[in-house]
N, C-alpha and C positions, 0 to 999 in steps of 0.2 A: 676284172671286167674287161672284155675286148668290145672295143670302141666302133668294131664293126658292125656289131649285131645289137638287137633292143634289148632292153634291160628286161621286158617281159611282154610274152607273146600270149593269147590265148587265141584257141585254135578249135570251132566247131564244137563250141558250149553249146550244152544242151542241161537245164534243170527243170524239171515240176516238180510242184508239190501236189499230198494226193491223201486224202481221207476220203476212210472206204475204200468205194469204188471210183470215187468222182477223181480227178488226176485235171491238174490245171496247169499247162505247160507256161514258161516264163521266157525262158531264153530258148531257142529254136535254130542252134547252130551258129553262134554270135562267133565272131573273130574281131581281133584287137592287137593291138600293137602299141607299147608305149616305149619312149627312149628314157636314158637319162636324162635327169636334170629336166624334164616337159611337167608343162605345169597344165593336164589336161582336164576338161570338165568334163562330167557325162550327164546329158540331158534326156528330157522324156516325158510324158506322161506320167498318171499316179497309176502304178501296178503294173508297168513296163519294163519292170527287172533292174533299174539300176541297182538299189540297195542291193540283191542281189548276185548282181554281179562284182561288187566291192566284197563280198561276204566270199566267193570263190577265188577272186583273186587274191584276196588277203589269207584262203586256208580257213578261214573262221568256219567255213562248209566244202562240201565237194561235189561236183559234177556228177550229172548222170552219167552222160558221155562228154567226149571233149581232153584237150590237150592243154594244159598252162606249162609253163616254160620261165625261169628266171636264171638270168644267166646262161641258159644253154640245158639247166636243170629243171627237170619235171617234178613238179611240188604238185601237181592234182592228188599222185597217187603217194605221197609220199607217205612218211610212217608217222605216229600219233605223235614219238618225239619231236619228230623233226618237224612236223608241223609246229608245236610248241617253240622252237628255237628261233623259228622262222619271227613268230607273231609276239615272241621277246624283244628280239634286237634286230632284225632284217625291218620289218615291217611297224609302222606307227598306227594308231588308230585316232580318230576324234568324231562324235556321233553326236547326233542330234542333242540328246538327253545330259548329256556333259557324263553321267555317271560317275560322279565324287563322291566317296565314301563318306556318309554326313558325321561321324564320328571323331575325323579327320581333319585337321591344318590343311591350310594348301598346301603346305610345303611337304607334309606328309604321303596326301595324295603323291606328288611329283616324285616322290620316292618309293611311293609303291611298288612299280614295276622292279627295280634294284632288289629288293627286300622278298620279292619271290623268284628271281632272279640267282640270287647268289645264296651259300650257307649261309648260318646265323653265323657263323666264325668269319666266314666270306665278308659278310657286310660291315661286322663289327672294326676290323681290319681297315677296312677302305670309307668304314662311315664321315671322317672327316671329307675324304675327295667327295663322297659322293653328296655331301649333305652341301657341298660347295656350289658345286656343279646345277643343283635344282634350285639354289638362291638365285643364281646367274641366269639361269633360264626362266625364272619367274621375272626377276629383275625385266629380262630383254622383253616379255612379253608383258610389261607395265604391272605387276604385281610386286615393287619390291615391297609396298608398305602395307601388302594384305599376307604376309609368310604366314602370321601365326590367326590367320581368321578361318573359320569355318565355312561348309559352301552355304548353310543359311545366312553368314552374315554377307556374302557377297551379292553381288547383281548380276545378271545373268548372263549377261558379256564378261565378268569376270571368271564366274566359272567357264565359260567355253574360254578363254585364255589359261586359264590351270587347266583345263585337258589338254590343250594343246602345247605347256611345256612341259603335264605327263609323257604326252606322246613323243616326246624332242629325247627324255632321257636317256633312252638307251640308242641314241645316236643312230636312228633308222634309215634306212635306206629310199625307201619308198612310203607317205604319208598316206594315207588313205582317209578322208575326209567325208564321213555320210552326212547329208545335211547339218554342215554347222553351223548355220546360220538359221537352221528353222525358227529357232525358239526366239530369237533375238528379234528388236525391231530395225529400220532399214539402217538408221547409224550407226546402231551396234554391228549390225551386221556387216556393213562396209567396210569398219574398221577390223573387223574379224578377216575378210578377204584382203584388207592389203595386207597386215600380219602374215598372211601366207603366203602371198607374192612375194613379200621383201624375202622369207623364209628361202623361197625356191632360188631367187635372184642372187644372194648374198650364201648364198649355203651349196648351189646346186643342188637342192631337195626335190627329189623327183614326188609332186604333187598328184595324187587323184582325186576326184572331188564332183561327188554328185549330188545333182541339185536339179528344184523344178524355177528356178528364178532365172531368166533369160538376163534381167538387168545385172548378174554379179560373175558372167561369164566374162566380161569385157577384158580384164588381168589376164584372164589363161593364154596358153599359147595355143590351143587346138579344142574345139569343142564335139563330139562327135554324140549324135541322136538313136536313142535305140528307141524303133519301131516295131513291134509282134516278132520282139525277144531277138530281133537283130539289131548290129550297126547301122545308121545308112551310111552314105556314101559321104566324109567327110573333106570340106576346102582344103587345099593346103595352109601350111602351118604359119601363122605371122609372120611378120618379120618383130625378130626379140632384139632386146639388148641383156646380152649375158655379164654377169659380173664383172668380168673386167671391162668392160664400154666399149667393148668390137662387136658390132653391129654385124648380125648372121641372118640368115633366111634358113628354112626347113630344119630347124633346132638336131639337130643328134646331140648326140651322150657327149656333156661334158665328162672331157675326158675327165619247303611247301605250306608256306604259310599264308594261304589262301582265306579269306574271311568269307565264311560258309550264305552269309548273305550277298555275297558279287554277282549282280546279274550276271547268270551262264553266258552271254554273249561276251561282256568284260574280263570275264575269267579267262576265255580263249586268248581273247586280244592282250592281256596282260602277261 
């Protein structure tokens, strides 16, 4: 990663969707720019393209027209593989729905992604590290004493905490957050956004995170409004305090065993 450029650019997005003949444009030439390590919200109206737009950035969909860029690398048009590699290990997910597989441990969930990830030889091999690794990250996300429960037996703040240290395991680069707080009421849900500020702060996890709640933007570093499928015009960036306690302005980059009932959107993301 060169420290001079953003971690990901999108450039003159353009999506509609279209049954029949009727065609209902979303995004309408949006540009964007996020750095490392930015912990950014994106706001908006209901049917203003954020989800949307998280869905092209993250590769889950693609562009009509338009340019996206990670690293210097264009993933709009990239190949089905590499789309898949990207939405393994570059890219996290966490949505509204938690999507936990009800059959499932938490702790199994959180190793989900490893397990289609890797051979069955692959995993068997490394299933001590990695069965490690998802206890610690349930752990860090207050789940050490729910490992072996199911998502009916949790509460709905705990499953959106087991998606979110699904989404941690394969060590993503960029988190992509669709309403994770819909479902939740305001405590849980608070408690949900600081879990991912400490995330961004203590990790430099570069956050994205869309949402219709103006009161849970207050954490982020940069909030920016999409109006008739554009950006508008957004403030400069806070003043942060990054991980080690030096106090910065204008944040830059710190430096196939698929179970046939996975909602198709989770199957991508996985």
């Amino acid at each position: 990663m060169n420290a001079d450029f953003p971690l990901l650019v999108a450039r003159e997005l353009h999506k509609a969707y279209r049954k029949h003949k009727i065609e209902v444009p979303v995004l309408t030439g949006l540009d964007l720019t996020v750095w490392a390590g930015e912990f950014l919200c994106v706001v908006g109206a209901s049917g203003s393209g954020k989800s949307t737009l998280l869905h092209l950035l993250g590769t889950l969909d693609q562009p009509d027209r338009g340019t996206i860029l990670l690293d210097g690398e264009r993933i709009d048009q990239a190949t089905p593989r590499r789309r898949d590699q990207l939405r393994n290990s570059t890219f996290g997910f966490i949505f509204q729905f938690y999507h936990l597989l009800p059959e499932f441990t938490a702790l199994e969930n959180v190793l989900m992604p490893q397990l289609i990830r890797t051979s069955l030889w692959g995993y068997f091999w490394q299933r001590r590290k990695l069965r490690q690794r998802a206890i610690e990250l349930l752990e860090r996300v207050g789940l050490g004493d729910r490992l072996h429960h199911r998502p009916r037996e949790l509460s709905g703040g705990e499953m959106q905490r087991a998606s979110i240290a699904r989404a941690l395991m394969s060590e993503p680069r960029i988190l992509f957050a669709d309403e994770p707080t819909g479902n939740l009421d305001e405590l849980k849900g608070r408690e949900i956004i600081d879990l991912l500020r400490d995330l961004n702060r203590q990790q430099g996890l570069t956050i994205i995170m869309v949402t219709h709640n103006m009161d849970l933007v207050a954490p982020s570093d940069r909030v920016v409004r999409l109006t008739k499928g554009k950006v508008e015009a957004a403030p400069p960036l806070q003043m942060v305090l990054p991980p080690d306690g030096e106090t910065v302005s204008n944040k830059q980059p710190h430096h196939p065993l698929i179970d046939p009932r996975i909602d198709p959107l989770l199957r991508k993301a996985l």
